[in-house]
N, C-alpha and C positions, 0 to 999 in steps of 0.2 A: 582461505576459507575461514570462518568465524570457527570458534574452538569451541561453543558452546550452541546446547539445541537453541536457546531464547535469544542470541547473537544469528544464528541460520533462520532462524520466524521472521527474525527484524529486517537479514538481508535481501530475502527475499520477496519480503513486504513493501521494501524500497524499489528494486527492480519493477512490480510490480505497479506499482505508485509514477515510475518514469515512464513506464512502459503507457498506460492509460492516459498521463499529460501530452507523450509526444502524437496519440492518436487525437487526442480532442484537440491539439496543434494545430493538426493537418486541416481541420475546419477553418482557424481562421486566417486574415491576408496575412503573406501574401501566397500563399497555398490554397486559401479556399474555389478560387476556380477551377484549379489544377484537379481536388480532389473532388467538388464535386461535380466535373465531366462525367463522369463513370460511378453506376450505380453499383454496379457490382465495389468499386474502392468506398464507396459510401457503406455499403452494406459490412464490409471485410469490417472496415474502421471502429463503426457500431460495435460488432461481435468485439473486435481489439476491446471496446470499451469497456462494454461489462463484463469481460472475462477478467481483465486487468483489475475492476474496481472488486470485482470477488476476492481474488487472490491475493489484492492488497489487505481485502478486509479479515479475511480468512488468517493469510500469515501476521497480520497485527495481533490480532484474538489468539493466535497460537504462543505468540511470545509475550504476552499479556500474562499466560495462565503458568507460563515457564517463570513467570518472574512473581506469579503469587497474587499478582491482581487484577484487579474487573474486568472480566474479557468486556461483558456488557458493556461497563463505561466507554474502556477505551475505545471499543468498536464503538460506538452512538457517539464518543469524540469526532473520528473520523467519515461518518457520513452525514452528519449533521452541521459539518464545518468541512465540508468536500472543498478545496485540494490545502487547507491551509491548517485542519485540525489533524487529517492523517500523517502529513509534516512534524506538524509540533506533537504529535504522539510517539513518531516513530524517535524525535530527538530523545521527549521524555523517557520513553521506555528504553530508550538507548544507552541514555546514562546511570539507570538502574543497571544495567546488564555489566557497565563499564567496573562500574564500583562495587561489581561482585554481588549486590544485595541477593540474600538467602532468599529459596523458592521454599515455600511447603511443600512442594510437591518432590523437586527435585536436589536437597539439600539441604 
């Protein structure tokens, strides 16, 4: 487990970030008939979605403000460049976290 709170934002912003790809997956071939047979796996998948893309956005913004910087940005990185800005935010902010950079908040 990550040793640091802005190292656990990040983790589990990633998790989250996989979790919402491998549901928006299941739409396309060669799964998309499979899933969309069944309204009810249509419907789950949906919910998977935007629950996934909350808590990606949520735990990015948490580790954002752990590391001292623009929740706002980096969050409007990440939905305004959906699935390729939350990516390169979660590296960015990852490597802040790596290199120790001081928090105001926490350090």
């Amino acid at each position: 487990m990550p040793d640091n709170p802005a190292r656990q934002a990040l983790a589990a912003s990633t998790v989250a970030l996989i979790a919402t790809v491998a549901c928006i997956a299941m739409f396309l071939p060669p799964l998309v008939d499979h899933t969309t047979a069944s309204v009810l796996r249509i419907v789950l998948l949906g919910f998977g979605i935007v629950a996934g893309l909350f808590a990606h956005w949520i735990y990015l913004g948490r580790a954002a403000a752990r590391l001292g910087r623009s929740v706002v940005g980096w969050v409007l990185l990440a939905v305004l460049l959906f699935p390729l800005g939350g990516a390169a935010a979660l590296m960015l902010l990852g490597g802040a976290a790596e290199r120790g950079e001081p928090s105001p908040h926490h350090g």
